[in-house]
C-alpha positions as a Markdown table, in Angstrom:
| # | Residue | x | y | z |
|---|---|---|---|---|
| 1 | Unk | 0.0 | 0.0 | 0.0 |
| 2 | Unk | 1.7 | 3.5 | -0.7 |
| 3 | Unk | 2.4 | 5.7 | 2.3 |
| 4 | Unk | 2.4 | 9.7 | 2.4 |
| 5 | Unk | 4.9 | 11.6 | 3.6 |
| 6 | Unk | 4.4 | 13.7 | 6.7 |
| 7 | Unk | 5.3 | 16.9 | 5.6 |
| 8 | Unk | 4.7 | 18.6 | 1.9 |
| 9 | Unk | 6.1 | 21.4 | 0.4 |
| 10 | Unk | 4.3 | 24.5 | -1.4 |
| 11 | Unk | 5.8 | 24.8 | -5.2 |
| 12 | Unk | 6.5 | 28.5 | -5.9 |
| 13 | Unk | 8.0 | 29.4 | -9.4 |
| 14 | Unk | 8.4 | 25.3 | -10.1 |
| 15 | Unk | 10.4 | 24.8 | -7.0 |
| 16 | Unk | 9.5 | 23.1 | -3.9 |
| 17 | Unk | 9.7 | 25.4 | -0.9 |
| 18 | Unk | 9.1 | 24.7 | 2.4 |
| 19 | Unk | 8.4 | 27.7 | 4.9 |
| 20 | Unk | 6.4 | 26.8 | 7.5 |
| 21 | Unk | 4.3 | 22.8 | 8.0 |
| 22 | Unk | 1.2 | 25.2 | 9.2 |
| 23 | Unk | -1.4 | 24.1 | 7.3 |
| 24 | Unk | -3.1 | 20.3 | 8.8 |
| 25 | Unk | -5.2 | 18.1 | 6.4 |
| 26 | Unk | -7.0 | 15.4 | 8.1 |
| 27 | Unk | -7.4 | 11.9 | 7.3 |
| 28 | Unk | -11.1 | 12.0 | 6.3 |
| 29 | Unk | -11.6 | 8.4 | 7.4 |
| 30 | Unk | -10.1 | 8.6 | 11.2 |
| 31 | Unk | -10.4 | 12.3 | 11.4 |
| 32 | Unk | -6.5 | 12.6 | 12.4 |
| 33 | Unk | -3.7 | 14.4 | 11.0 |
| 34 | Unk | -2.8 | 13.1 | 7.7 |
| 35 | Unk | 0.2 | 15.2 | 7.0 |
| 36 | Unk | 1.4 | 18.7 | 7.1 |
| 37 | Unk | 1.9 | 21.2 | 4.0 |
| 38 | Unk | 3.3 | 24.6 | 3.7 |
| 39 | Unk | 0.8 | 27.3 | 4.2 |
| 40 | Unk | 1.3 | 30.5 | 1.5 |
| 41 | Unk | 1.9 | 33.9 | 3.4 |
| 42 | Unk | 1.0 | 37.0 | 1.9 |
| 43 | Unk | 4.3 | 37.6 | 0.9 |
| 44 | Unk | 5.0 | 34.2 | -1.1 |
| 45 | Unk | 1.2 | 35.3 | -3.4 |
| 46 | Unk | 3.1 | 38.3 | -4.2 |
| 47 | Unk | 6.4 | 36.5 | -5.3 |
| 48 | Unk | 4.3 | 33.6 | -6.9 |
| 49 | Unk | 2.5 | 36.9 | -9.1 |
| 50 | Unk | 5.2 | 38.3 | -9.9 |
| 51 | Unk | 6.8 | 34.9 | -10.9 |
| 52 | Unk | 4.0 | 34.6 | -13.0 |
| 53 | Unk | 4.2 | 37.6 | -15.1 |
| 54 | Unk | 7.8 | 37.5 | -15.6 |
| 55 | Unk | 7.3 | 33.9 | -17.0 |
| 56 | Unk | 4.8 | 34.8 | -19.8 |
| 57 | Unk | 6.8 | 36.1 | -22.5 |
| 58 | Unk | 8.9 | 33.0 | -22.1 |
| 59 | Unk | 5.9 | 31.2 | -22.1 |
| 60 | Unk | 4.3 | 32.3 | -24.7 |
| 61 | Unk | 7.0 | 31.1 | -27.2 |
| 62 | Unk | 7.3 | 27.5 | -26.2 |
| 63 | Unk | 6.6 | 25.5 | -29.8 |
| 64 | Unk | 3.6 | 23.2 | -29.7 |
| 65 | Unk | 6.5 | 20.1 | -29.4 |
| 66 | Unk | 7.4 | 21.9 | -26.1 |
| 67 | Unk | 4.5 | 22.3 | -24.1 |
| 68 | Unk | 3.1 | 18.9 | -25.4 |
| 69 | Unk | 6.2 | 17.1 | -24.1 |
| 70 | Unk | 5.8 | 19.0 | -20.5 |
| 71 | Unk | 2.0 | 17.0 | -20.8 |
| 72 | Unk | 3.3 | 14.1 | -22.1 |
| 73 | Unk | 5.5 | 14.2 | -19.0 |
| 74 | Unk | 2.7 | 14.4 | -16.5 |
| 75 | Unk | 0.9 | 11.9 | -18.3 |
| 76 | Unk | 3.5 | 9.2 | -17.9 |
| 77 | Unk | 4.4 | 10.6 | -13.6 |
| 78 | Unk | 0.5 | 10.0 | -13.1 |
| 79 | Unk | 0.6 | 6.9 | -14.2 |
| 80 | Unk | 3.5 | 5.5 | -12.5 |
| 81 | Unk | 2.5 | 7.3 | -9.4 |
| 82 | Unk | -1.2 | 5.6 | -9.8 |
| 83 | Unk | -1.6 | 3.6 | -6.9 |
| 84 | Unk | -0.3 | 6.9 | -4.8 |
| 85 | Unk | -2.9 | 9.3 | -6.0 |
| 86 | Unk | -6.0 | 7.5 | -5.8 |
| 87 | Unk | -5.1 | 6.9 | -2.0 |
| 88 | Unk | -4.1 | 10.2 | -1.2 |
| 89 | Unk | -7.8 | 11.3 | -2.6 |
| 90 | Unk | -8.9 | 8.2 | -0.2 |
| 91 | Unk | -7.3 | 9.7 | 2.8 |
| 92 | Unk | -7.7 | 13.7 | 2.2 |
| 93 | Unk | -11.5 | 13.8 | 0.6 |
| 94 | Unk | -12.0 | 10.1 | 2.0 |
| 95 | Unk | -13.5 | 8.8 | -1.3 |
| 96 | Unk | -13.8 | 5.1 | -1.6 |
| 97 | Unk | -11.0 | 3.0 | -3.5 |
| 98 | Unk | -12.8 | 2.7 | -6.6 |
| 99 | Unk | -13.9 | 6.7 | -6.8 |
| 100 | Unk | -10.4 | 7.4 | -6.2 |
| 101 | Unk | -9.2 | 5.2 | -9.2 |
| 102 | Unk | -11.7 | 6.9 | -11.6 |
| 103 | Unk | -10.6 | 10.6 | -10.4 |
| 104 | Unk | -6.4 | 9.6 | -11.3 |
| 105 | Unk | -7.7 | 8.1 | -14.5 |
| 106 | Unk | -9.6 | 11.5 | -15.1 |
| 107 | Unk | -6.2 | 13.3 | -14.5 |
| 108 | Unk | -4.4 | 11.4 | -17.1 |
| 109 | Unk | -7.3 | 11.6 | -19.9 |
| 110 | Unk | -7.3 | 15.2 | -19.4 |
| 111 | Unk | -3.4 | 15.8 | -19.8 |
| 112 | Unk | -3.2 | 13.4 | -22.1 |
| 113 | Unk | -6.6 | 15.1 | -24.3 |
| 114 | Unk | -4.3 | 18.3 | -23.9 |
| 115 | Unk | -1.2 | 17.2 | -24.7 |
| 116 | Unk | -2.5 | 16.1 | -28.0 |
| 117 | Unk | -4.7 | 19.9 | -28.3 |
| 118 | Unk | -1.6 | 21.5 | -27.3 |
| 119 | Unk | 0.0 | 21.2 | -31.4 |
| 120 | Unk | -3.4 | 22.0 | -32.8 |
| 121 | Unk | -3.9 | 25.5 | -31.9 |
| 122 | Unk | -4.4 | 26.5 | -35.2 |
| 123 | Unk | -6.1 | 29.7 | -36.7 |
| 124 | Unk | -8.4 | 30.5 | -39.8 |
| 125 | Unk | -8.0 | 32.2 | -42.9 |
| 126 | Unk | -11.5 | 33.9 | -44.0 |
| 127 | Unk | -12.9 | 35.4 | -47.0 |
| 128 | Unk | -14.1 | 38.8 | -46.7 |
| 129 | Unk | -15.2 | 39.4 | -50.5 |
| 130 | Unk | -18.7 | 39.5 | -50.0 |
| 131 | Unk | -19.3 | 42.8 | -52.1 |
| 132 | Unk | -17.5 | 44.4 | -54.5 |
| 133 | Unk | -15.6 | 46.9 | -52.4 |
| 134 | Unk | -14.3 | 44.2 | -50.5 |
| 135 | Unk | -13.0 | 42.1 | -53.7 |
| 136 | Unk | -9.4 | 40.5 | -52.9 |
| 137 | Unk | -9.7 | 41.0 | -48.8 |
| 138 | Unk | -9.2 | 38.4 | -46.4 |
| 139 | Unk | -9.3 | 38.1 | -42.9 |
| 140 | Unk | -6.7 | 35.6 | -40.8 |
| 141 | Unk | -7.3 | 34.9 | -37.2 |
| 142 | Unk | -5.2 | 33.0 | -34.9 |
| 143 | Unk | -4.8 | 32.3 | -30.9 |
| 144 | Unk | -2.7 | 33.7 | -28.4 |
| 145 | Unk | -1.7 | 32.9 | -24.9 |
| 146 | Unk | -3.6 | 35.1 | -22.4 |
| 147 | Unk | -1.3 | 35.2 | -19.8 |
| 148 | Unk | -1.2 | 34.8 | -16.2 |
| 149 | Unk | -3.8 | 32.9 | -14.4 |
| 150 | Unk | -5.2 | 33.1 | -11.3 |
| 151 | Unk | -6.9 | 29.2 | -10.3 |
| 152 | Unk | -8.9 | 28.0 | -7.6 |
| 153 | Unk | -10.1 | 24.5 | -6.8 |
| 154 | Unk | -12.4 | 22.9 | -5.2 |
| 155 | Unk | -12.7 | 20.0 | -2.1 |
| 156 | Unk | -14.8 | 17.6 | -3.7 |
| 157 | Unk | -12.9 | 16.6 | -6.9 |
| 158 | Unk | -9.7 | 17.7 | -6.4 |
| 159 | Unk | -7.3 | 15.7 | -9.2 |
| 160 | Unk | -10.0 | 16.7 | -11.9 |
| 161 | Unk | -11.1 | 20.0 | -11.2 |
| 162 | Unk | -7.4 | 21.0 | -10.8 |
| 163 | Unk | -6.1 | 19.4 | -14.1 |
| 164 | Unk | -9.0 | 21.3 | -15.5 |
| 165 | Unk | -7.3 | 24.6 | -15.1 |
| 166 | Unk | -3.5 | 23.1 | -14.9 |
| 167 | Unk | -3.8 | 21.4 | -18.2 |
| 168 | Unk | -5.1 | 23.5 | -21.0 |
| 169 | Unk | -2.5 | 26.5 | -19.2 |
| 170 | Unk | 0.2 | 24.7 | -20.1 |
| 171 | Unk | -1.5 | 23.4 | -23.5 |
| 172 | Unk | -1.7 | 27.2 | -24.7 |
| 173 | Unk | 1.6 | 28.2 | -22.7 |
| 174 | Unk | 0.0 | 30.5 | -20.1 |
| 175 | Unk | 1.6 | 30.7 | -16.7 |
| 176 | Unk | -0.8 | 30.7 | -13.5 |
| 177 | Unk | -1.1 | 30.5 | -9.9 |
| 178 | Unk | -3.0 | 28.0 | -7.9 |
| 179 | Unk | -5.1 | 27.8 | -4.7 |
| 180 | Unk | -6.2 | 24.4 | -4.0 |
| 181 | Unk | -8.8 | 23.5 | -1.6 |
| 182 | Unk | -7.3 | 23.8 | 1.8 |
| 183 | Unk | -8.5 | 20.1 | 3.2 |
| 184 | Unk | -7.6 | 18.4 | -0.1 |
| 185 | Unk | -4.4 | 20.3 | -1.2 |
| 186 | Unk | -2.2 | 16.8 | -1.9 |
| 187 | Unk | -3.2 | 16.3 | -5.2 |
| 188 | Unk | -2.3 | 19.4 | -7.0 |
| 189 | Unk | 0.7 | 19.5 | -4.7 |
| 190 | Unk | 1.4 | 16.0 | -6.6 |
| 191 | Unk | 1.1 | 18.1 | -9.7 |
| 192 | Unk | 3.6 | 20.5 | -9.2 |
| 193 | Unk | 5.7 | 18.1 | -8.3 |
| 194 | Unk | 5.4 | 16.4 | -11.5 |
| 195 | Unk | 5.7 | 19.6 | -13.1 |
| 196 | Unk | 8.9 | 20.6 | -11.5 |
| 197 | Unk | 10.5 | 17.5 | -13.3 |
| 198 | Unk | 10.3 | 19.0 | -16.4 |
| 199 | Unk | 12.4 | 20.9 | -18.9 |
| 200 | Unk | 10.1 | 24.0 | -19.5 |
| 201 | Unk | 12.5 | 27.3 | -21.0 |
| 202 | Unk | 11.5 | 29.4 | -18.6 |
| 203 | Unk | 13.1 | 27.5 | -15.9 |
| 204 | Unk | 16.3 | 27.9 | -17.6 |
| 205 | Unk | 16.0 | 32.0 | -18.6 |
| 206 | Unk | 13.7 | 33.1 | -15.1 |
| 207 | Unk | 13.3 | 29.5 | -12.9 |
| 208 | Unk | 10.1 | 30.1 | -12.5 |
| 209 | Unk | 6.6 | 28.7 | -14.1 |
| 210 | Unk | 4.2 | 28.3 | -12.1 |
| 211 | Unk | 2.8 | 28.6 | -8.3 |
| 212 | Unk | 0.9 | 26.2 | -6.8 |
| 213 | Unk | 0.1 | 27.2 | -3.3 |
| 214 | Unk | -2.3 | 26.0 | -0.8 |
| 215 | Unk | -4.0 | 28.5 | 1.5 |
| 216 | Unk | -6.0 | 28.8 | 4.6 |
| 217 | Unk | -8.7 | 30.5 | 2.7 |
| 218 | Unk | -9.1 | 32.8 | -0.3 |
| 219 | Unk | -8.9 | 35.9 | 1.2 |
| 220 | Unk | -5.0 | 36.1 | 1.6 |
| 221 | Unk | -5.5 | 36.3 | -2.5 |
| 222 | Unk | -7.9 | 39.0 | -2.0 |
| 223 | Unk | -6.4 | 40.9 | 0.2 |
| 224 | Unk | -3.1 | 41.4 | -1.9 |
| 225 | Unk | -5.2 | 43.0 | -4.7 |
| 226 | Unk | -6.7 | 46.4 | -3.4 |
| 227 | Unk | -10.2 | 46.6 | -3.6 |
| 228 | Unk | -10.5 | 43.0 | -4.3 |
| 229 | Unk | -13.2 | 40.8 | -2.8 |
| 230 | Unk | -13.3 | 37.2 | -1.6 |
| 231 | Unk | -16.8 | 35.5 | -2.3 |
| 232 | Unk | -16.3 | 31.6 | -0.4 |
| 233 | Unk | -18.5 | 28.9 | -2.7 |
| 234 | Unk | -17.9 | 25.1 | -0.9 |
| 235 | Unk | -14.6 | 25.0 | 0.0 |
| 236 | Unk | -13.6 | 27.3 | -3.3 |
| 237 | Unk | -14.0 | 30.5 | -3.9 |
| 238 | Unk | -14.1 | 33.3 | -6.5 |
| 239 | Unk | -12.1 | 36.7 | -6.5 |
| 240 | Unk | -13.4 | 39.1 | -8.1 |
| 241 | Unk | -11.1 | 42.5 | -8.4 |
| 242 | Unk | -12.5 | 46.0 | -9.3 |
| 243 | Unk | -10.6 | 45.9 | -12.9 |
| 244 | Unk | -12.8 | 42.6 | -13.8 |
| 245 | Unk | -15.8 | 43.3 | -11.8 |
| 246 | Unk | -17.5 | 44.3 | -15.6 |
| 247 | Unk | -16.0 | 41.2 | -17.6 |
| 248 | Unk | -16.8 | 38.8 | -15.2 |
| 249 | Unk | -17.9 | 35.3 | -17.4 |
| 250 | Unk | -18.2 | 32.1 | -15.9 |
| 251 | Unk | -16.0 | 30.4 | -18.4 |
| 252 | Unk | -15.2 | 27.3 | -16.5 |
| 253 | Unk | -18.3 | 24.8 | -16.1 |
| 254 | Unk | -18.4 | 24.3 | -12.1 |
| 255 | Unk | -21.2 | 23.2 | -9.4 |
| 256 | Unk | -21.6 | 23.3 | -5.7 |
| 257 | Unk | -22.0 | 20.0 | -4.0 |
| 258 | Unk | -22.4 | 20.0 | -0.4 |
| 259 | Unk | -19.8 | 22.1 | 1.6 |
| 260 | Unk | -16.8 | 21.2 | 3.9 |
C-alpha cells in the first residue's frame, strides 16, 4: 500500500519550498492528521504573481512540441504514481478505492486530451469578399496565450477539477497560480511536483513557471489585490477584483456539492 509523507512542500516558481508545516489536512476516514503542508503567506502570493508575469513572455513562445512534451511528461508521472494518487484522494477527501481510481484516471485523460490539443492550436483564414468593395480582402485569425492565471479549486474533486485549469494552461503556454482547496491540497501539490520534473524554458531563462500554493482561505489572495473581494462557494471561492468586476464570465463549467 503507498504511504504519504508527513510533511509537503508548497511549489512556488516550479520549486519546492518549504516555509512553514502550518497548514493540517486530516485523514477523512479517522479524522486525524494526515500530514502537514506549507501554508502561502502574503508575501509568497506576491512573489508567486510576480513569478508569473515574468514567465509569460517565455511562455508564450514554447513551440507546440514543447509544451506537449511537459503534458506528455505528466501523463507518464501520473501513471507511474497511480496507486499513490487514488489513495491520497482516499485519505484527504475520504473517497472510496474505486472513486479514487476513476478521479487519477480523469487526470491522465485530461493531460493526455491536452497534450495532443496542445500542437493543434491552429487559426483561420477567411474570406471577406462579399461585395464588390471588398474584392481581394481576407481576414486571418489565430490564438494567443492570455497570460497569467489566477486558479482556484475545489474539495470535492480535487485531481480533476485542478487538471482542468492546470492542463489547458500549459496546452496554450499561459503561466498561472493555484489555490487548492485547503482540506484536499495533496493532489495538485502532486502536480507540481510532477511539473517541477520538467524541462520547460523558462526554468532555464527566469526558474520560475508556475505557483501552486495552498492557502488557509481565499482571502489572503484578495487581500493582496486592493479593492478585491473574496466571495467563499464550498470549500472554493471566486475573486473578483475592481478591474474585472465588468468582464466577469463564468468560463469554467463548475457546481456546488455539499460544503466542507
Amino acid at each position: 500500500m503507498p504511504t504519504l509523507k508527513d510533511t509537503y512542500p508548497l511549489y512556488l516558481c516550479n520549486k519546492a519550498e518549504q516555509p512553514n508545516t502550518d497548514l493540517e489536512v486530516t485523514d477523512k476516514f479517522t479524522g486525524e492528521v494526515a500530514f502537514r503542508t506549507a501554508l502561502a503567506s502574503p508575501e509568497i502570493i506576491d512573489e508567486a504573481i510576480a513569478g508569473a508575469v515574468r514567465a509569460a513572455e517565455p511562455m508564450a513562445r514554447l513551440a507546440s512540441y514543447e509544451r506537449q512534451a511537459v503534458l506528455q511528461h505528466c501523463v507518464d508521472r501520473f501513471t507511474e504514481r497511480f496507486d499513490e494518487l487514488a489513495y491520497a484522494l482516499c485519505v484527504e477527501a475520504g473517497k472510496p478505492i474505486n472513486d479514487s481510481e476513476g478521479e487519477v484516471t480523469r487526470l491522465i485523460d485530461t493531460f493526455r486530451i491536452a497534450a495532443e490539443e496542445s500542437v493543434r492550436m491552429v487559426g483561420e483564414v477567411m474570406p471577406l469578399d462579399i461585395s464588390a468593395r471588398a474584392r481581394g480582402y481576407q481576414s486571418i485569425w489565430k490564438r494567443y496565450p492570455i497570460g497569467p492565471c489566477s486558479f482556484i479549486s475545489p474539495f470535492n474533486f480535487p485531481l480533476n477539477l485542478a487538471a482542468h485549469k492546470v492542463a489547458p494552461a500549459i496546452a496554450v503556454g499561459c503561466p498561472f497560480v493555484m489555490k487548492p482547496a485547503s482540506k484536499t491540497p495533496l493532489g495538485a501539490i502532486i502536480m507540481g511536483e510532477v511539473l517541477a520534473e520538467t524541462d520547460l524554458p523558462c526554468l532555464v531563462i527566469h526558474g520560475e513557471n508556475d505557483a501552486l500554493l495552498p492557502l488557509d482561505h481565499g482571502q489572503e489572495i484578495a487581500d493582496a489585490v486592493p479593492g478585491s473581494r473574496f466571495l467563499p462557494v464550498a470549500g472554493m471561492g471566486h475573486i473578483i477584483t475592481p478591474a474585472l468586476a465588468p468582464l466577469i464570465v463564468d468560463a469554467v463549467s463548475g457546481f456546488v456539492a455539499g460544503r466542507d
